[in-house]
GUFIDO-967002 format. One line per 10 residues: number of its first residue (from 0); their letters; for each residue x, y, z of C-alpha. Coordinates in nm, 4 decimals, m for minus. Layout:
<rs>
NUM = A = X,Y,Z | ...
</rs>
This chain:
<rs>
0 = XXXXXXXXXX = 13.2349,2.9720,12.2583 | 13.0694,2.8203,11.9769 | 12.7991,2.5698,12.0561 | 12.7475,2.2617,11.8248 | 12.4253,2.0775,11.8210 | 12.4452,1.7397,11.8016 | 12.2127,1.4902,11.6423 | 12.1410,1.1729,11.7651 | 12.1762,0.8943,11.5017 | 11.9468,0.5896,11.4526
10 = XXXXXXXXXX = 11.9279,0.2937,11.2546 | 11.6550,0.1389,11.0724 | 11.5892,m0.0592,10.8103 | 11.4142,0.0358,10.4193 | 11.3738,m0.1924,10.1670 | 11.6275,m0.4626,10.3799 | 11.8880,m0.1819,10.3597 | 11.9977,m0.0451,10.7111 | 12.0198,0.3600,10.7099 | 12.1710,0.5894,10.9831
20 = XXXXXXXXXX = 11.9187,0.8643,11.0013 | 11.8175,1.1041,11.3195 | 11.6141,1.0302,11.5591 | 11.2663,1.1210,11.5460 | 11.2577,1.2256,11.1519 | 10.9417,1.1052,10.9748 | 10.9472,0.8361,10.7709 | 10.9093,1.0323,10.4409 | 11.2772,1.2379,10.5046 | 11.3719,0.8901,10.6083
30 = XXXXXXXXXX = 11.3334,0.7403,10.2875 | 11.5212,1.0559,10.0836 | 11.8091,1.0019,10.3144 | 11.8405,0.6224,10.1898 | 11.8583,0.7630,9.8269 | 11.9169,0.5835,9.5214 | 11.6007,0.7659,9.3952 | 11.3432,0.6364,9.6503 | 11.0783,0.8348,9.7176 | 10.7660,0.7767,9.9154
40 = XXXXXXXXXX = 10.4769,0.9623,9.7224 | 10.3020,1.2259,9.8884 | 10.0306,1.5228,9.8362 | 9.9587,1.6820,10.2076 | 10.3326,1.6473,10.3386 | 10.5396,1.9883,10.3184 | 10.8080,1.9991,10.5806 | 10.7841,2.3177,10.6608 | 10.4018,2.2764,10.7598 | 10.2198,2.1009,11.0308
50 = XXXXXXXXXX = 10.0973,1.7309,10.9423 | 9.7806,1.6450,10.8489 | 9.7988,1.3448,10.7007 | 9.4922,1.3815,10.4293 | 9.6108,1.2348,10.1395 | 9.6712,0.8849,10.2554 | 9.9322,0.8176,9.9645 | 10.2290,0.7898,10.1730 | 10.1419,0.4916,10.2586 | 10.4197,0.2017,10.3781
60 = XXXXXXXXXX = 10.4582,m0.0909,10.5750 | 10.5938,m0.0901,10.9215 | 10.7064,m0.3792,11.1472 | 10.9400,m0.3436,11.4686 | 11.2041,m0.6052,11.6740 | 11.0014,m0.8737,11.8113 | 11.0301,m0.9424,12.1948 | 10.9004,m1.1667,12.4484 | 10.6351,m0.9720,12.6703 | 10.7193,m1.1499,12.9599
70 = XXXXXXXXXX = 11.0990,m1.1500,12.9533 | 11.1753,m0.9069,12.6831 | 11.4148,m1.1177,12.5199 | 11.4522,m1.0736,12.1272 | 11.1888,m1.3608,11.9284 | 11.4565,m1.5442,11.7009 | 11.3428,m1.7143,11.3421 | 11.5000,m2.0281,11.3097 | 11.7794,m1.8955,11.1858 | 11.8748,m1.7420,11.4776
80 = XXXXXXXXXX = 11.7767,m1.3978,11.3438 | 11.4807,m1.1669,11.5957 | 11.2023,m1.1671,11.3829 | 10.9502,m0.8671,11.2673 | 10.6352,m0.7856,11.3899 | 10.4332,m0.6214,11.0834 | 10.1532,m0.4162,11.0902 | 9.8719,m0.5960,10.9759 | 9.8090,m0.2765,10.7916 | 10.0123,m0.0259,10.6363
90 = XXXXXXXXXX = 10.0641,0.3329,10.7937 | 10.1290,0.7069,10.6754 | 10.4977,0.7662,10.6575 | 10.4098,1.1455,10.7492 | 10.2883,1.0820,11.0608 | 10.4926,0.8224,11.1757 | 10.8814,0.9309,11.3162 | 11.1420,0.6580,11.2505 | 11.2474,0.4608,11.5808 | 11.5387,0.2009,11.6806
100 = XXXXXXXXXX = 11.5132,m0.0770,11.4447 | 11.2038,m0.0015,11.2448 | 11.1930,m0.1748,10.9352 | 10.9846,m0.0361,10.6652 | 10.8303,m0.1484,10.3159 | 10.7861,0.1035,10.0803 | 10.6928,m0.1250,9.7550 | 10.5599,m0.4384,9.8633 | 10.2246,m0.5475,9.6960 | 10.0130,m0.4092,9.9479
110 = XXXXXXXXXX = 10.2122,m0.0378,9.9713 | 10.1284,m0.0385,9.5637 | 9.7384,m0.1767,9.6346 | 9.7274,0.1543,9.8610 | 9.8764,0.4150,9.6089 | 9.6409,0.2586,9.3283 | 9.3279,0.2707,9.5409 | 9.4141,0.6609,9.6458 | 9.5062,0.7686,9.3182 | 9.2075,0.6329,9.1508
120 = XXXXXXXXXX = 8.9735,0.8231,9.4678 | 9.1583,1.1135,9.3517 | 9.0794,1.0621,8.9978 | 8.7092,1.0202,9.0253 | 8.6410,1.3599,9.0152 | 8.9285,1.5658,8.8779 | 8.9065,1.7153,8.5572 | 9.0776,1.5373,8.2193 | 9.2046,1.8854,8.1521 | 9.5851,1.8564,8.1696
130 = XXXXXXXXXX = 9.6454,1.9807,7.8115 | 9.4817,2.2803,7.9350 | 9.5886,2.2843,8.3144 | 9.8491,2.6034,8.3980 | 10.0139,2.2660,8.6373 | 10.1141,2.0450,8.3723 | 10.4564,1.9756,8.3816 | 10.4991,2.0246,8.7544 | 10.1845,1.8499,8.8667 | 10.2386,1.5789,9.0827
140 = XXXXXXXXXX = 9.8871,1.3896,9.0749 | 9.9788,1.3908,8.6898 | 10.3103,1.2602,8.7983 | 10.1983,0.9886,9.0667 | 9.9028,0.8856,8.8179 | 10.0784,0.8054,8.5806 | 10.2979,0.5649,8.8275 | 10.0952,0.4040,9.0474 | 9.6967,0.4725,8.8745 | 9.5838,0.2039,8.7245
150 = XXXXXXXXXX = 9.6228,0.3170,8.3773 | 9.2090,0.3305,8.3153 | 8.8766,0.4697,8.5160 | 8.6305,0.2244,8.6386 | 8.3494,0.5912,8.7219 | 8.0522,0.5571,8.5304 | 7.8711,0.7983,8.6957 | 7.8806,1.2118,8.6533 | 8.1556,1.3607,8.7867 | 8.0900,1.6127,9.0486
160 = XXXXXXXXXX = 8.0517,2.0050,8.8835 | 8.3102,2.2652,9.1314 | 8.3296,2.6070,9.0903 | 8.5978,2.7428,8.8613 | 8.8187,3.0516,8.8052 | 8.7410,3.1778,9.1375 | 8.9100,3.4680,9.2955 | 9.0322,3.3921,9.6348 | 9.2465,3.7391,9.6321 | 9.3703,3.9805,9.3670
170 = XXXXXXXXXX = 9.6974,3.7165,9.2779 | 9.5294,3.3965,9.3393 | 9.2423,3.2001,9.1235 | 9.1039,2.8671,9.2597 | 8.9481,2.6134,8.9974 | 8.8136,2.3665,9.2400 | 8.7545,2.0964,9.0412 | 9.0902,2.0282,9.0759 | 9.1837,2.0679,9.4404 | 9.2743,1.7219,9.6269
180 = XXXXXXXXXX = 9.1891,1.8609,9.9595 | 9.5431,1.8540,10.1053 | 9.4857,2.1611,10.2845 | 9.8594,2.2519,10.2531 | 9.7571,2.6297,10.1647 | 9.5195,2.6548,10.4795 | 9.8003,2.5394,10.6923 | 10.0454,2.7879,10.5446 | 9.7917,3.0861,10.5795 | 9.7210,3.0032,10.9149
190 = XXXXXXXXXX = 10.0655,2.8697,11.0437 | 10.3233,3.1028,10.8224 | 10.1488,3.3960,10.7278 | 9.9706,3.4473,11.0397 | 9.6302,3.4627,10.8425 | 9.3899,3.1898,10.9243 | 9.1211,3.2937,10.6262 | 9.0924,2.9592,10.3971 | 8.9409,2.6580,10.4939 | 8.6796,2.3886,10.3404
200 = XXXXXXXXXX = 8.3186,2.4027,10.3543 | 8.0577,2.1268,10.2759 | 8.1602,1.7715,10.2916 | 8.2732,1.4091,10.1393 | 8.2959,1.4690,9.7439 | 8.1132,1.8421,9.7566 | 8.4023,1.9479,10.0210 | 8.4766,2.2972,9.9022 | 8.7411,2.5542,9.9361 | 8.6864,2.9107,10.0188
210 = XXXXXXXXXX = 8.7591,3.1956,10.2018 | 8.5849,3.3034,10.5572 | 8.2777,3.5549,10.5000 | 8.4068,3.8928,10.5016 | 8.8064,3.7702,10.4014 | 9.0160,3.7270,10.1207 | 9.3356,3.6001,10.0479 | 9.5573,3.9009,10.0612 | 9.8510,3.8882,10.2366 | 10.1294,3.9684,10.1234
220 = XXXXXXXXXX = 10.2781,3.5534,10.0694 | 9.9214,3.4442,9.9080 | 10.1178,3.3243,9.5997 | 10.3357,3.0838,9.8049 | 10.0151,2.8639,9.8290 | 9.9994,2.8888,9.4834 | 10.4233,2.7210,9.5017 | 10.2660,2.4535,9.7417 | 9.9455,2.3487,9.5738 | 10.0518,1.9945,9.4528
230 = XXXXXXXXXX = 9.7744,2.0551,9.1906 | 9.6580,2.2843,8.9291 | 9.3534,2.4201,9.1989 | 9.5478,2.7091,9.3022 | 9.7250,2.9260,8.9997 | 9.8672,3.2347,8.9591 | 9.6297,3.5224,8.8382 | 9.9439,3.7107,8.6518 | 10.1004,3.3977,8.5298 | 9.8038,3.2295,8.4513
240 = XXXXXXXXXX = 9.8212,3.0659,8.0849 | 10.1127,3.2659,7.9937 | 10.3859,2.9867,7.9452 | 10.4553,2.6389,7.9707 | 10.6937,2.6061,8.2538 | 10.9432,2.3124,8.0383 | 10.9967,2.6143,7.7882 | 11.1096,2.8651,8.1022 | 11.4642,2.8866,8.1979 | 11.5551,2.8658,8.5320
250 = XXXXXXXXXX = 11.8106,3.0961,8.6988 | 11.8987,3.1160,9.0798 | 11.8761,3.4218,9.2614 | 11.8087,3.6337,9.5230 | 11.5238,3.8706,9.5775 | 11.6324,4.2414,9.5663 | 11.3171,4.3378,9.8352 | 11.4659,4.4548,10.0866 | 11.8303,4.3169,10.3235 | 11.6685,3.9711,10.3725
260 = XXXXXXXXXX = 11.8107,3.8292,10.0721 | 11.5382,3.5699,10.0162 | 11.6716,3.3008,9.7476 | 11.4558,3.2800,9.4219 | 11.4659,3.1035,9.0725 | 11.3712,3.3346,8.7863 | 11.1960,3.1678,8.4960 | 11.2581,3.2994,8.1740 | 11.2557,3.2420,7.7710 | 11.4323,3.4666,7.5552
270 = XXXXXXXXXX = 11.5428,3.7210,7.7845 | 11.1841,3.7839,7.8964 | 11.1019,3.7040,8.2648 | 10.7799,3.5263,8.3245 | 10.7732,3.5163,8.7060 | 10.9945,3.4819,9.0210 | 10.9426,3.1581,9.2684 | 11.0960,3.0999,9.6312 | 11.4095,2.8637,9.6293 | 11.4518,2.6967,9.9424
280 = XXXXXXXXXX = 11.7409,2.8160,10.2042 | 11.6737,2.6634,10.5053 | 11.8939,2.9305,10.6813 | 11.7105,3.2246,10.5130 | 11.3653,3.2065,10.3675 | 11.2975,2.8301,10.4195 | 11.0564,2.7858,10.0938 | 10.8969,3.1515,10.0934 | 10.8767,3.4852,9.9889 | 10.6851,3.7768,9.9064
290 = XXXXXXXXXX = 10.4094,3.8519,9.6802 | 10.5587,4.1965,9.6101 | 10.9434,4.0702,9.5583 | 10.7626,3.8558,9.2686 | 10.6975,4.1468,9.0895 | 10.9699,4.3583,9.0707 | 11.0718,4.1976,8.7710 | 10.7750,4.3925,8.5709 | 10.9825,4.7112,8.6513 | 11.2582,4.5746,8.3752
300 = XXXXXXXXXX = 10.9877,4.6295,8.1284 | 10.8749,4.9585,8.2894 | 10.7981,5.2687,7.9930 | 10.9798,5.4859,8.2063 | 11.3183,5.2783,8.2707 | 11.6535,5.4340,8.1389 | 11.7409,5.2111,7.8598 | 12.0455,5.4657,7.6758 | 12.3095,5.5979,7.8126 | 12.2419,6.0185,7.8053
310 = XXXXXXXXXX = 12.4658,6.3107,7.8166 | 12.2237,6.6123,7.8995 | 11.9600,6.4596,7.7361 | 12.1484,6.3294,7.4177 | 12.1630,5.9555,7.3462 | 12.5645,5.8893,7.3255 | 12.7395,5.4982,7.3091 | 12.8798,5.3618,7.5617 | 13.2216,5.4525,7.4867 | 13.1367,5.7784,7.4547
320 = XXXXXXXXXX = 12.9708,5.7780,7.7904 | 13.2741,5.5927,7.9649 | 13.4896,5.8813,7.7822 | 13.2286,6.1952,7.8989 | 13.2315,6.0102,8.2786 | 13.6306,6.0083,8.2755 | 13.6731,6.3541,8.2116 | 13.4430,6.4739,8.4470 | 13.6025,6.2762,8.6933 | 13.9332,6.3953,8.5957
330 = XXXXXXXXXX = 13.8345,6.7924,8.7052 | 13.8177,6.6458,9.0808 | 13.5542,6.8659,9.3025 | 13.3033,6.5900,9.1900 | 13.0741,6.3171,9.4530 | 12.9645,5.9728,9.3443 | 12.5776,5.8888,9.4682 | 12.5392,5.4746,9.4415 | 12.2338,5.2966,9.4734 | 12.1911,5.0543,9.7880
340 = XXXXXXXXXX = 12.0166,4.8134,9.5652 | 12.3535,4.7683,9.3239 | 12.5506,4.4478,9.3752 | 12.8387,4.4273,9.6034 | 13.0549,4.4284,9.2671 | 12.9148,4.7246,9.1482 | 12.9624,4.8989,9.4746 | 13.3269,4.7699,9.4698 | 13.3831,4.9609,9.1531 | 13.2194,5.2685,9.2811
350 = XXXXXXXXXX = 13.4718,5.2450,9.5733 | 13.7227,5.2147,9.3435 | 13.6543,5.4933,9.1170 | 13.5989,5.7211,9.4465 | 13.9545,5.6146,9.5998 | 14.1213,5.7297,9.2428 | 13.9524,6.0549,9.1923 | 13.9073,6.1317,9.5898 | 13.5332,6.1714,9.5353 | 13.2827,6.1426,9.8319
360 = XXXXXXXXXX = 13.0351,5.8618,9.7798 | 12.6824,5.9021,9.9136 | 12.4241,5.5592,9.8925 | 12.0386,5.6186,9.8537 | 11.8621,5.3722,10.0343 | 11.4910,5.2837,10.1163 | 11.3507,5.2570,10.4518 | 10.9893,5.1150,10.4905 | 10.7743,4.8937,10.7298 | 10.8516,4.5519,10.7806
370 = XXXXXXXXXX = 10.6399,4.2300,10.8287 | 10.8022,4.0487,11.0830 | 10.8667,3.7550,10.8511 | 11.0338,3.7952,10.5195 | 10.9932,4.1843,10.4378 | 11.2662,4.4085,10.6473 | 11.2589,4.7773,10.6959 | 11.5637,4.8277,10.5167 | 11.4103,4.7909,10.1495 | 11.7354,4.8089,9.9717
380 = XXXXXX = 11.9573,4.4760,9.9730 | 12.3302,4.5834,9.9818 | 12.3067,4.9012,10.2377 | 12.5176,4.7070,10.4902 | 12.7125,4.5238,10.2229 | 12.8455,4.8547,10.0871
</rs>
């Protein structure tokens, strides 16, 4: 019998528009769900991780259905209409899960006064290096600045002095003059990857991060903090300075690993791959994968990889290859070996081929530990497909 889940549907109110949303989503989701490209501005929030709640910028105004304490009857305006009891301040939408009848402000004057004052905190010590920053173009303090800063600096005084080009692991370099504190990669280390190793050190302005004495970050999904960082702190060591992400191309995918089938974007220019990212499936990988799946691309460049088509050792066309593959096919007596990491088409074909000529077909696969999370024994992706 198949069992449905069912979701409970609320109403509340953003902006004076009334959304159906369900019950007990953060304010945040909330406001994507109301579309019309409203978005409440964030740096700490990932929902996929824990909140914290460091930023501050999400903030908006709440108020809630006014009632009488002693009878609990609604408090009408004069218009007849129950009136809203604001928060005399405003709240983080992270942290706060959308209720019956909330009503919520997410660009009143105050809201704005909020983002201004954060972003300019933010500002006070970061580096003017976004010409130069491996973020730019997908940055979003350089995104949020430029909406809701104030447009100038009012620091006079030195700017703090962070370490820079740090190695945290072999794939991951931390400049920390740059790093907004948002602790979204300690969460994941700790929380997804099982490896609680990051973590800040010192305090107010001087707050560092680093790794525990003795550790590093090397498990095998350190890059995905590098996909989280809102910033340009944490950056790839491999794709560090190598291309400016608005000249990539960006192609959906799915990692070739191992029978998970995580779903990827490969960025590329020119037919040349500059690096593989996570793209999120809720139902598969969520917003994660692999260091290792990242780099499998490099094997397309590989000195040794079989770039002509050979006939005992002679480069031939591909006609003539087709032509030499028919013939031989033709004399029967002959077995097909596939790969396990072909596509389902290309195993198709071989089926195809084998049902014609009556060959046996044999599939080399990979078998290798697994991690539990998003790395599966069986290395090769289309073993159980084919």
């Amino acid at each position: 019998m198949e069992i449905q889940s069912i979701v409970e549907n609320i109403t509340i109110n953003i902006d004076g528009q009334d959304i159906d949303v369900p019950k007990g989503i953060n304010i945040i989701e909330a406001v994507k769900i109301a579309g019309k490209g409203k978005e409440v501005p964030h740096y700490c929030y990932h929902p996929k991780l824990s909140i914290a709640g460091n930023c501050r910028m999400c903030m908006v105004e709440m108020g809630m259905p006014m009632r009488d304490r002693g009878t609990g009857e609604a408090v009408l305006d004069e218009n007849g209409v129950q009136k809203i009891g604001w928060m005399p301040k405003p709240t983080i939408a992270c942290a706060t899960n959308a209720s019956p009848g909330m009503h919520i402000r997410t660009n009143s004057e105050i809201v704005k006064e909020s983002r201004n004052g954060v972003t300019e905190f933010l500002l006070i010590n970061h580096p003017l290096d976004c010409p130069i920053c491996d973020q730019a173009g997908e940055c979003r303090l350089q995104e949020f600045s430029a909406e809701h800063g104030r447009g100038y600096s009012r620091f006079i005084e030195q700017k703090n002095v962070k370490p820079k080009r740090t190695k945290l692991g072999s794939r991951v370099t931390l400049d920390d003059e740059r790093c907004i504190l948002c602790s979204r990669c300690v969460r994941f280390s700790k929380e997804i990857a099982g490896e609680d190793v990051l973590g800040f050190v010192d305090r107010g302005t001087y707050s560092t991060l680093t790794c525990y004495p003795g550790k590093g970050l090397e498990h095998n999904y350190s890059l995905n903090t590098v996909d989280i960082c809102p910033v340009g702190a944490l950056t790839s060591t491999d794709f560090r300075f190598k291309m400016r992400v608005w000249f990539l191309k960006r192609t959906n995918s799915i990692c070739t690993e191992s029978s998970i089938g995580a779903n990827t974007e490969i960025w590329s220019r020119e037919g040349k791959i500059y690096r593989i990212t996570p793209r999120r499936n809720d139902a598969v990988n969520d917003t994660w994968m692999t260091d290792s799946g990242r780099e499998l691309f490099k094997a397309s460049e590989s000195d040794d990889r079989l770039t002509h088509y050979t006939i005992e050792g002679v480069h031939q066309t591909i006609a003539e290859t087709a032509q030499a593959a028919a013939d031989l096919l033709k004399t029967g007596g002959v077995a097909l070996i596939g790969s396990a990491s072909s596509s389902v088409e290309e195993q198709f074909f071989y089926r195809m081929m084998a049902d014609r000529c009556g060959a046996s077909v044999s599939l080399v696969n990979h078998i290798g530990s697994g991690d539990g999370i998003l790395l599966s024994e069986e290395r090769t992706p289309n073993l159980r497909g084919a």
